[in-house]
C-alpha positions in Angstrom: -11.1 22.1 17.1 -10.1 25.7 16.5 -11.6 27.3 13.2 -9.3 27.9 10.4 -9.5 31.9 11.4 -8.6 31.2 14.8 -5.5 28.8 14.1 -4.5 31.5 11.2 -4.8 34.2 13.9 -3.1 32.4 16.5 -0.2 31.4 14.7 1.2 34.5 12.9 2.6 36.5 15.6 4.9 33.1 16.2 7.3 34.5 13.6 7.9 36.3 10.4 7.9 32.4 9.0 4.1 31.9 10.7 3.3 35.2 9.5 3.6 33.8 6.1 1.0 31.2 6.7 -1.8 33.5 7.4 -0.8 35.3 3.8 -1.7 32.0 1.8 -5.0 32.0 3.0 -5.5 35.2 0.8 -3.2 34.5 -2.5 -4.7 33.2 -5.2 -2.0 31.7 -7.8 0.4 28.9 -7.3 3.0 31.4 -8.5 2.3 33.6 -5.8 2.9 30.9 -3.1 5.8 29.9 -4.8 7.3 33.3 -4.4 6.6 33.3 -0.8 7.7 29.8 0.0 11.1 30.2 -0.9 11.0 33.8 1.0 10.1 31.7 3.6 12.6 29.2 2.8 15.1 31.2 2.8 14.1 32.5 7.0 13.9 29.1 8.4 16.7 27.5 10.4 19.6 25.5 9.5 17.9 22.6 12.1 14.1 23.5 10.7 15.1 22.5 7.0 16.3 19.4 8.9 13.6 18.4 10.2 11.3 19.0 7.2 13.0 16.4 4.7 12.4 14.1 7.8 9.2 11.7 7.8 9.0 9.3 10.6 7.1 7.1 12.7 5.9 7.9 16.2 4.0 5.4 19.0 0.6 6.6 20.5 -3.6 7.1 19.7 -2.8 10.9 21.1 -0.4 13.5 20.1 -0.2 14.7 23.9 -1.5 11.8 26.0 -0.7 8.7 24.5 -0.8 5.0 26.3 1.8 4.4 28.7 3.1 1.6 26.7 3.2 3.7 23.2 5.3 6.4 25.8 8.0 3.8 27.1 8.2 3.1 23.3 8.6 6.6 21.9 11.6 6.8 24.8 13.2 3.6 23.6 13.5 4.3 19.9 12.9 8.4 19.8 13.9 9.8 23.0 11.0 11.8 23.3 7.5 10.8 25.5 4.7 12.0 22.8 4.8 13.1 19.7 4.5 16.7 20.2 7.9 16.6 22.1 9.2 15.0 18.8 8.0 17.4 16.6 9.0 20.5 18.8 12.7 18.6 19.0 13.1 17.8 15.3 10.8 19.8 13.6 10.1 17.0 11.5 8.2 17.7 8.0 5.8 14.5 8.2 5.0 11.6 10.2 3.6 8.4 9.1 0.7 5.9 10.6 1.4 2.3 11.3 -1.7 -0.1 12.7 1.5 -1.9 14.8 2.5 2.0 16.4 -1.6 2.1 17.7 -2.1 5.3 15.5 -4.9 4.0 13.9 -7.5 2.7 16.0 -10.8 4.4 14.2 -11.5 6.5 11.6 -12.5 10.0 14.4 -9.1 9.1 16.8 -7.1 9.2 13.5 -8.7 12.5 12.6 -8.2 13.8 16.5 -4.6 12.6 16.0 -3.8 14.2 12.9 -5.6 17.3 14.4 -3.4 17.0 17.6 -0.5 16.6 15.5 -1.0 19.5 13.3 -1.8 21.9 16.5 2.1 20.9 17.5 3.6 21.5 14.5 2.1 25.5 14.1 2.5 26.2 17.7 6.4 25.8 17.2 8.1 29.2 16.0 7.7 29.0 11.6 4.0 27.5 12.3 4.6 24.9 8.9 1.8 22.1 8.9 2.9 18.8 8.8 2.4 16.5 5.9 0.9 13.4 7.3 0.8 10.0 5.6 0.2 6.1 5.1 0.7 2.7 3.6 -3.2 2.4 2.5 -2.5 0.7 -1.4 -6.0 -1.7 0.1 -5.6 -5.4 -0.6 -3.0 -7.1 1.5 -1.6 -3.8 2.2 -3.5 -1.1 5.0 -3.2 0.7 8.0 -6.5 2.1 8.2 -9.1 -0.8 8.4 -12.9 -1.0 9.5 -15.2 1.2 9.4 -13.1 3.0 7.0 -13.7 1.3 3.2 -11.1 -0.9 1.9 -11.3 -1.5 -1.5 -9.6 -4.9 -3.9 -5.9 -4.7 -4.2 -3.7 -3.6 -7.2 -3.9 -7.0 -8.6 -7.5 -7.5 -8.4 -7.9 -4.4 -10.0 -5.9 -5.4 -13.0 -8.0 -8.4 -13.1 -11.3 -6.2 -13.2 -9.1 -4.4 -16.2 -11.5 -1.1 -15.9 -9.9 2.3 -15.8 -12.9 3.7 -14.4 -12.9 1.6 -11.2 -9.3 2.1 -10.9 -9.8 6.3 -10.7 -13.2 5.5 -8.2 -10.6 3.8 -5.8 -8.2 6.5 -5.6 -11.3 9.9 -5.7 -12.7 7.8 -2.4 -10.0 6.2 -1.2 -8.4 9.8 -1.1 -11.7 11.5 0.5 -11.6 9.0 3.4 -7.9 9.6 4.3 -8.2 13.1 3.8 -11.2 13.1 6.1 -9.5 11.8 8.9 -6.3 14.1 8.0 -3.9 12.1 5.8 -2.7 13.9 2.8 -0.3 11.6 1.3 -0.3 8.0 0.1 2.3 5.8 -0.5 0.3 4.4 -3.0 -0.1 3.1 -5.9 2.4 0.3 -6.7 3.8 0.8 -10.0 5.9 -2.6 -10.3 5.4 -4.4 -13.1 5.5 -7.9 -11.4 7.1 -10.3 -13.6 8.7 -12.6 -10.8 6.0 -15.3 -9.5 8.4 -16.0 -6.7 8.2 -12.3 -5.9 7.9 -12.2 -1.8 7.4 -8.6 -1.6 5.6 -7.2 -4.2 3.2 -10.0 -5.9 -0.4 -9.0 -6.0 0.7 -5.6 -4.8 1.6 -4.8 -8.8 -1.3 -4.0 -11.2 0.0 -7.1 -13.2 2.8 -8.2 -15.6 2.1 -6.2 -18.9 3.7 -2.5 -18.6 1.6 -1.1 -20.6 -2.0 -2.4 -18.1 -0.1 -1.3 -15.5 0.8 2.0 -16.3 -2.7 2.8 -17.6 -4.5 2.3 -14.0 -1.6 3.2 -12.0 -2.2 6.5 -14.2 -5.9 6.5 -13.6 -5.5 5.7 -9.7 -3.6 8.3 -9.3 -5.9 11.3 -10.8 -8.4 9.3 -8.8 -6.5 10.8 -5.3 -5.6 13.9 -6.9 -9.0 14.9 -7.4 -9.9 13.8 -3.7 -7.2 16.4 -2.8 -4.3 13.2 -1.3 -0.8 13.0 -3.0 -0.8 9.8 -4.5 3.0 8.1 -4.5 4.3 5.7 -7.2 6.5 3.1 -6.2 9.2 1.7 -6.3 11.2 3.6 -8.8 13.0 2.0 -10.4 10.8 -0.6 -10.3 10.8 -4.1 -7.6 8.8 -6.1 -9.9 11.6 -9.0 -10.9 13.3 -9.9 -7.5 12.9 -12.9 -5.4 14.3 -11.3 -2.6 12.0 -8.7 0.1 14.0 -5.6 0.4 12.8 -5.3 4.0 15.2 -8.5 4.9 17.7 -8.4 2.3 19.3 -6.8 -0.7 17.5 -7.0 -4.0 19.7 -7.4 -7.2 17.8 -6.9 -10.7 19.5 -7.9 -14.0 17.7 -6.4 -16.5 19.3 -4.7 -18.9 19.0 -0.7 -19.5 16.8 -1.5 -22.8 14.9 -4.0 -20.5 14.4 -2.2 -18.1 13.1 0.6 -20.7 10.4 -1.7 -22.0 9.1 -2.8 -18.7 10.1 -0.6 -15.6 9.8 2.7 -16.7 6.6 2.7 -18.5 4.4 2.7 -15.2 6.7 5.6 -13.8 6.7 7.7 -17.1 2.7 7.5 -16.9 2.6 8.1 -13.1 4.3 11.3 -14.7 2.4 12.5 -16.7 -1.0 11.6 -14.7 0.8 14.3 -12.4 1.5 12.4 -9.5 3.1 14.0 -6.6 5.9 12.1 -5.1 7.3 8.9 -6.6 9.4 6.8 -3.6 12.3 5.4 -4.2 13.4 1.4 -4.1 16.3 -0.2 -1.8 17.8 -1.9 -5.1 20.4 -3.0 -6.9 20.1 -2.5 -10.8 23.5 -2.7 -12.1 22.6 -1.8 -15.5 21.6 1.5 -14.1 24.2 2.1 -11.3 27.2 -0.1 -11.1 28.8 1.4 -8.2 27.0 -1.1 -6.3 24.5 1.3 -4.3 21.0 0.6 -3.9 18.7 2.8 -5.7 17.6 4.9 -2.8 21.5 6.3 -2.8 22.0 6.3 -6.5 22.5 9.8 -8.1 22.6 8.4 -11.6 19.0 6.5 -11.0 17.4 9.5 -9.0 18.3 12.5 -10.5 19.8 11.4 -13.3 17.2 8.8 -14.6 14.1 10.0 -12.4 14.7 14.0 -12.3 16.4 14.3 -15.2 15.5 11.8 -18.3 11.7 11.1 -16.8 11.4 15.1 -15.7 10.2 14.5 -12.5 10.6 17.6 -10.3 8.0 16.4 -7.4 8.6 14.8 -4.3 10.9 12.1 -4.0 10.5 9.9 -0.7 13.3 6.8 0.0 11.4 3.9 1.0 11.5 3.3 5.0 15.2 3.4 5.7 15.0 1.1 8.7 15.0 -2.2 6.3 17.7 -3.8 5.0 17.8 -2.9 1.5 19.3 0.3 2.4 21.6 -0.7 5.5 23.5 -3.3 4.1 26.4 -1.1 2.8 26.3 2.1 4.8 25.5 3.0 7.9 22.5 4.6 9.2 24.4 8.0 9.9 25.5 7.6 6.3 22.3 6.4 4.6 20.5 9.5 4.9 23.1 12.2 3.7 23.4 9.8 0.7 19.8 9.6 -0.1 19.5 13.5 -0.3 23.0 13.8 -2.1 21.8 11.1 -4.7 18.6 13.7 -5.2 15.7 12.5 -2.8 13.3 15.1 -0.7 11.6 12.6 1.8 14.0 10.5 4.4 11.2 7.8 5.3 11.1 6.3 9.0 15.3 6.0 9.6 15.7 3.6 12.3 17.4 6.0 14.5 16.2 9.8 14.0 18.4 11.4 16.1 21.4 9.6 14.3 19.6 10.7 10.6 18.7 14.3 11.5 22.0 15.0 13.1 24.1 13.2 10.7 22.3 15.5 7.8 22.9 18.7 9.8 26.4 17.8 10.1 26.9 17.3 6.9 25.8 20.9 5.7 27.8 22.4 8.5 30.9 20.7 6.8 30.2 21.4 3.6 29.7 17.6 2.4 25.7 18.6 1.6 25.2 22.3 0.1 22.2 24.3 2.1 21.4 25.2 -1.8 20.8 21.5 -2.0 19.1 21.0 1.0 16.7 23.5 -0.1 15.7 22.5 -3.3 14.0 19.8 -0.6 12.4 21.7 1.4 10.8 24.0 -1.3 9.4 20.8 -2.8 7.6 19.8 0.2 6.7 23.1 1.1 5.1 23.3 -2.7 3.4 19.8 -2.2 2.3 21.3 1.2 0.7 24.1 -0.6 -1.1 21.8 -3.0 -3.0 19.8 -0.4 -4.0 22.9 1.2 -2.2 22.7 4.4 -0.9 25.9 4.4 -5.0 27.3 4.3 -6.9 24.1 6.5 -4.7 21.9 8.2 -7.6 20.2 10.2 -10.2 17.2 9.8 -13.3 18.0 10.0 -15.3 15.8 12.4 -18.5 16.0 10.6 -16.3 15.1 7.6 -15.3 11.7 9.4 -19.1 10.6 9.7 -20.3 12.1 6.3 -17.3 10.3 4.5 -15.7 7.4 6.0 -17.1 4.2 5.4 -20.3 5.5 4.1 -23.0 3.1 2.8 -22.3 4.2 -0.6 -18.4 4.1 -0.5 -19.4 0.2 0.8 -21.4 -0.4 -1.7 -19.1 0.5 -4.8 -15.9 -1.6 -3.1 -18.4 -4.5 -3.2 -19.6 -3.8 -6.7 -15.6 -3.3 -8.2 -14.6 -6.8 -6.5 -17.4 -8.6 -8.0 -15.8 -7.1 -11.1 -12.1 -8.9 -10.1 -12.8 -12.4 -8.9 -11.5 -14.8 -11.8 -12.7 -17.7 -12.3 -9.9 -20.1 -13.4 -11.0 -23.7 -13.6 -14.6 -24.8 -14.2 -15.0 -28.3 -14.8 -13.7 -31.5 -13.5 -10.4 -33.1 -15.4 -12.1 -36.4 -16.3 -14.2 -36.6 -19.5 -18.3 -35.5 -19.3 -17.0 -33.7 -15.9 -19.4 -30.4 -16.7 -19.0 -27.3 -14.7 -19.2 -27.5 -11.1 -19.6 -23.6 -10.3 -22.5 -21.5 -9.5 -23.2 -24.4 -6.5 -27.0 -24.5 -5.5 -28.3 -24.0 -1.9 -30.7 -26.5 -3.0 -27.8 -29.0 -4.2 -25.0 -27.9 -2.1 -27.5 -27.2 1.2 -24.1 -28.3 3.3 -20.4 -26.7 2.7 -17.5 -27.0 4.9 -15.4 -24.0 4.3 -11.4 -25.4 5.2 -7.8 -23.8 4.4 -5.2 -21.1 5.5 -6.5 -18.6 7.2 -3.0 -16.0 7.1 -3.5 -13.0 9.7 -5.8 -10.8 8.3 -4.6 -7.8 6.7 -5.5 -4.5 9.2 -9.3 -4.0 10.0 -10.3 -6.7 8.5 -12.7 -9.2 10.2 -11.0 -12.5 9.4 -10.2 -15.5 9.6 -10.6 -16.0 5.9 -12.4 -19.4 6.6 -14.9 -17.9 9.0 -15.7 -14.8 6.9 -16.2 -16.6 3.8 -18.2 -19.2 5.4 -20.5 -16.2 7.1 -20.9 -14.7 3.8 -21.8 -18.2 1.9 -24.5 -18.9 4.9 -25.9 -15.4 4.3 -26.6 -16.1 0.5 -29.1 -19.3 1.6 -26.1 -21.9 2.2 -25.0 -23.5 6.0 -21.7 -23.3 5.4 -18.9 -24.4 8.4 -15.2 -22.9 8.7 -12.3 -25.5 10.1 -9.3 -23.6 9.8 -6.4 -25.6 8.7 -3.4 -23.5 8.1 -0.8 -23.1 5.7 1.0 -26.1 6.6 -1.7 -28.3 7.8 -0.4 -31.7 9.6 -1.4 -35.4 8.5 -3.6 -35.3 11.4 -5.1 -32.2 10.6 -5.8 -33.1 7.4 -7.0 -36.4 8.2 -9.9 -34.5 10.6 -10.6 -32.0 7.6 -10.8 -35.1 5.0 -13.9 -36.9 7.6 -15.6 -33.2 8.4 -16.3 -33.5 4.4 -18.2 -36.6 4.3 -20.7 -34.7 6.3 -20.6 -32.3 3.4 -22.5 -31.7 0.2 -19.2 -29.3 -1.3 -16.0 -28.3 0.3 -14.6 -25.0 -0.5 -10.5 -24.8 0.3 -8.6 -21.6 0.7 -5.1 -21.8 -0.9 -2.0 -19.6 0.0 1.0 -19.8 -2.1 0.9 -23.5 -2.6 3.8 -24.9 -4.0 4.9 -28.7 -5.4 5.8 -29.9 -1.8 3.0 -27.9 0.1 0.9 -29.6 2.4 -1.7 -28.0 1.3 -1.6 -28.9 -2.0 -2.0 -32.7 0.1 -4.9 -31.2 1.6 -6.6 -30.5 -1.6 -6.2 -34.0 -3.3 -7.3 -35.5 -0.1 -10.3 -33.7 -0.1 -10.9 -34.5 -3.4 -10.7 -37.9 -3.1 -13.4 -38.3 -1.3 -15.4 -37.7 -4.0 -17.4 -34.6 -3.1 -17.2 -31.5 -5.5 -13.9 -29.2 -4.3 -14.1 -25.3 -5.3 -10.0 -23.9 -4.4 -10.1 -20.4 -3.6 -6.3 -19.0 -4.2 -6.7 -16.2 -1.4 -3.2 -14.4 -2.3 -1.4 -15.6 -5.8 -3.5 -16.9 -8.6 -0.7 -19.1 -9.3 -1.7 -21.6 -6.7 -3.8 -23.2 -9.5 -0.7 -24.5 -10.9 -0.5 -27.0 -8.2 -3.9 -28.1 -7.6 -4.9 -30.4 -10.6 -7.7 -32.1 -8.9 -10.2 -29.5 -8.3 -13.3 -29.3 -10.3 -13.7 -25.5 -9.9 -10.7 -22.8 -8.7 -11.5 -19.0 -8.4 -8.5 -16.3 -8.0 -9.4 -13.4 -5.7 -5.7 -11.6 -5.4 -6.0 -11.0 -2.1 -7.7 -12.6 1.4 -9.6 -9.0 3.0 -13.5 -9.3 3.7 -14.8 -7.2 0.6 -12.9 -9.4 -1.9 -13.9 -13.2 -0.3 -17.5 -12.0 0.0 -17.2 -11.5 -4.0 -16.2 -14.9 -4.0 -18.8 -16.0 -2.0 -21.2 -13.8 -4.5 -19.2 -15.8 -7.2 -19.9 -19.5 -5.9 -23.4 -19.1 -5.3 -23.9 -17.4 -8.6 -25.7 -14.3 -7.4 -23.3 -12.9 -9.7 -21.1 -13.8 -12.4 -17.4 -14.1 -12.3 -15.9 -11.3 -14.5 -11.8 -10.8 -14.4 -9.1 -12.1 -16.0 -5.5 -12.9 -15.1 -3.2 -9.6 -15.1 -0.5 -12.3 -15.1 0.4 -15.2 -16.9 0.4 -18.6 -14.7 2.9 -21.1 -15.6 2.6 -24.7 -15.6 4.0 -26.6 -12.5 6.1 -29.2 -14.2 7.5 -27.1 -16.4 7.7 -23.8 -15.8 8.7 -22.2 -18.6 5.2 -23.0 -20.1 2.1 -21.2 -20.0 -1.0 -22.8 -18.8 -3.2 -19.9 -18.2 -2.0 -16.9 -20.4 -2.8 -13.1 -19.7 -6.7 -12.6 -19.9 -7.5 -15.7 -19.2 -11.2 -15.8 -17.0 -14.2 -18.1 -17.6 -17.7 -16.6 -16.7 -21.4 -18.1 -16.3 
């Protein structure tokens, strides 16, 4: 990898533009860079402001010499081979890493990636460093798995309730991906989830109370900023009430402006003032806000009037991924972008189609429909955010900096230690009368345990099956414990093999996922406890599942199903520790749902 001298050296004779980039090496002051940014603003290209507003996805482990597979893909959807054609093409501002595009293998081909990436971008005439990014929120959401650390989820933090582990997650979250050369995170989720029918956000949201939730998304975020990683809060104007996923359809939300008041903005107005660096918008409809029947994304009284101009936000403002269907259901996807940047947005996110975005947005400043004063306000944004990070002065990982940072014993350690500090115990004792506790279980009572349930792909670099990872970690603390995975819609006769596998058993632990009143897994669970031997349920995604399973003598919540949090479960059931959250959500009963049976804070402990 060249030093920082070398690629400073190499790149200022490129232009006027590159020439610049050596200079910020030696000022000092963010007012000084700001001065030269919009100097150099104000040289670049029509087509290179283009491309910077653009952030998309690209196919390949390599930025030259990618898998012949990840090549016949870039050709199909980009019309380019690698991703250094692409960025030499569209001079794109940022690309982003998916696990299902093979750009994240391990933790040094991600950092030779973003260092391949970053050579492309400042050998092209201007030299501007790309700003790289991710989906990494950790829980159910992640694109950078094993060996890198993955920490509990949003919700499992608000179960743990503690300020301080929310700020640990985002400092070493940060230092990993900036390690490997990802400066921006499209993280943390700042939807106050108020929907238990929610399909898209869920255990994604800190929780239901504003107020939680804007305290650690607040403390998450200084958390990154201190590792040097742009935190994002999303999605403004907030996705927390909707029973519909924005990827697959278009969400509608009713509240009312003074609703929405109370309970959306609080999160975003904290994000604020915790100085986060880009807030990304969300493909929905909130009529009380906008009733010209635009999704938010589009919406220049929601961004700039509501997030630029009441809320004061003058950071970086990224759409979510315009290739779902939130956003494409009333325009089309030459329209959507020119919109998004009309309505006030910096960032166009993965467009379906980028050389129907990027060309659509260049026509529209060539006639007149988008200002290049407008355009620019953009680009000076990201440039600013650019300069933040420290792009500008060391674009590069750091090799050594993968190995002495990523997935370190330590950073291990602490993930373990915060998701002991999350798993809720729920239910602890058996419905019938003189039915005692069930939980901590006793190698010495409970020698045998057959680990059964839903074992839901695993979210990226995680070990899975749930079953098989939480039975590994059970036999580890002194118990011989067996997995039999059966699904999330197990069959009679599946359940009928799971039911005689338990007579062989001394305690049957059952993984739930989103059980509901005609689940068969909620048949599973009375079958099982039927037979008489003690049943702990382990709701592996929604803590509401305990709605629906009345028979159980013990139920644990652990918000999401990734290795670190079901071995603090297993930590949980053996008692080697003690159980510790609380609900971040209220669970309501199952006949009648507009009843509370387990209120906000409710946990039990040893």
């Amino acid at each position: 990898m060249p030093s920082r001298r070398t690629v400073l050296a190499a790149t200022a004779g490129l232009s006027a533009a590159a020439g610049l980039t050596a200079a910020f090496a030696l000022t000092g002051t963010a007012h000084a860079d700001d001065r030269r940014l919009r100097t150099l603003v104000a040289r670049m290209s029509l087509e290179e402001k283009v491309g910077q507003v653009f952030v998309t996805r690209v196919y390949g482990h390599s930025a030259t010499d990618p898998d012949q597979a990840d090549v016949d893909a870039n050709l199909e959807e980009l019309g380019v081979r690698t991703a250094a054609e692409l960025i030499a093409r569209y001079r794109v501002g940022g690309i982003i890493y998916f696990t299902w595009a093979h750009n994240t293998r391990d933790p040094h081909q991600i950092a030779d990636l973003s260092n391949g990436l970053q050579r492309a971008a400042l050998q092209q005439p201007g030299g501007i460093p790309l700003l790289i990014s991710t989906d990494q929120e950790h829980g159910i959401v992640c694109r950078i798995g094993s060996p890198a650390t993955l920490f509990p989820g949003a919700m499992a933090i608000g179960a743990g309730g503690s300020r301080a582990d929310a700020r640990t997650l985002g400092r070493l979250a940060g230092r990993e991906l900036r390690a490997m050369g990802v400066r921006q995170d499209y993280s943390p989720v700042a939807d106050v989830n108020v929907d238990p029918a929610n399909p898209v956000i869920g255990v994604r949201s800190f929780g239901a109370e504003p107020e939680t939730v804007a305290t650690l998304v607040a403390e998450e975020i200084r958390g990154y900023r201190a590792a040097g990683v742009a935190a994002t809060a999303k999605h403004f104007p907030g996705h927390g009430d909707t029973a519909v996923d924005s990827h697959y359809g278009f969400p509608v939300i009713t509240h009312t402006r003074e609703e929405w008041e109370k309970l959306d903005e609080v999160p975003f107005r904290a994000a604020i003032a915790a100085g986060v660096d880009s807030i990304m918008t969300a493909h929905i409809l909130v009529p009380a806000l906008d009733a010209s029947g635009d999704p938010a994304t589009l919406s220049h009284p929601v961004v700039t009037g509501l997030l630029r101009e009441r809320l004061g936000f003058d950071g970086v403002v990224v759409t979510d991924a315009l290739d779902m269907a939130g956003v494409r259901t009333k325009y089309g996807d030459d329209r959507v972008p020119v919109l998004a940047l009309k309505a006030g947005v910096d960032q166009l996110l993965n467009p379906p189609k980028l050389d129907v975005a990027w060309n659509a947005v260049l026509k529209a400043v060539q006639d007149g429909e988008l200002t290049e004063q407008r355009l620019d306000e953009s680009v000076l944004r990201i440039l600013r955010l650019k300069t933040r990070l420290g792009l500008f002065t060391d674009p590069y990982a750091d090799p050594d900096g993968v190995r002495r940072t990523v997935g370190t014993r330590a950073h291990l350690a602490t993930a373990d230690r915060i998701a002991e500090r999350t798993t809720t115990l729920l239910v602890n004792g058996g419905p019938l009368v003189g039915e005692g506790p069930l939980l901590p279980l006793s190698p010495r009572a409970h020698a045998r345990i057959l680990v059964v349930g839903a074992d839901p792909a695993s979210p990226s670099g995680t070990t899975g099956p749930p079953t098989t990872v939480l039975a590994t970690a059970l036999t580890e603390l002194g118990f011989t414990a067996t997995a039999r995975s059966t699904g999330t819609a197990p069959s009679d006769a599946t359940i009928a093999q799971a039911v005689a596998a338990a007579g062989e058993a001394d305690a049957v632990v059952v993984c739930t996922y989103n059980v509901t009143a005609t689940s068969s897994q909620r048949t599973l669970v009375e079958r099982l406890s039927a037979t008489g031997r003690p049943v702990v349920a382990v709701a592996i995604r929604n803590p509401y599942d305990v709605a629906h399973l009345p028979t159980v003598r013990a139920c644990l919540a652990t918000y999401s199903w990734t290795d670190v949090e079901l071995r603090a479960a297993a930590r949980v059931i053996s008692g080697a520790v003690s159980p510790r959250g609380t609900l971040p959500v209220p669970v309501q009963r199952a006949d009648d749902p507009a009843r509370v049976l387990y209120p906000v804070g409710h946990g039990l402990t040893y």
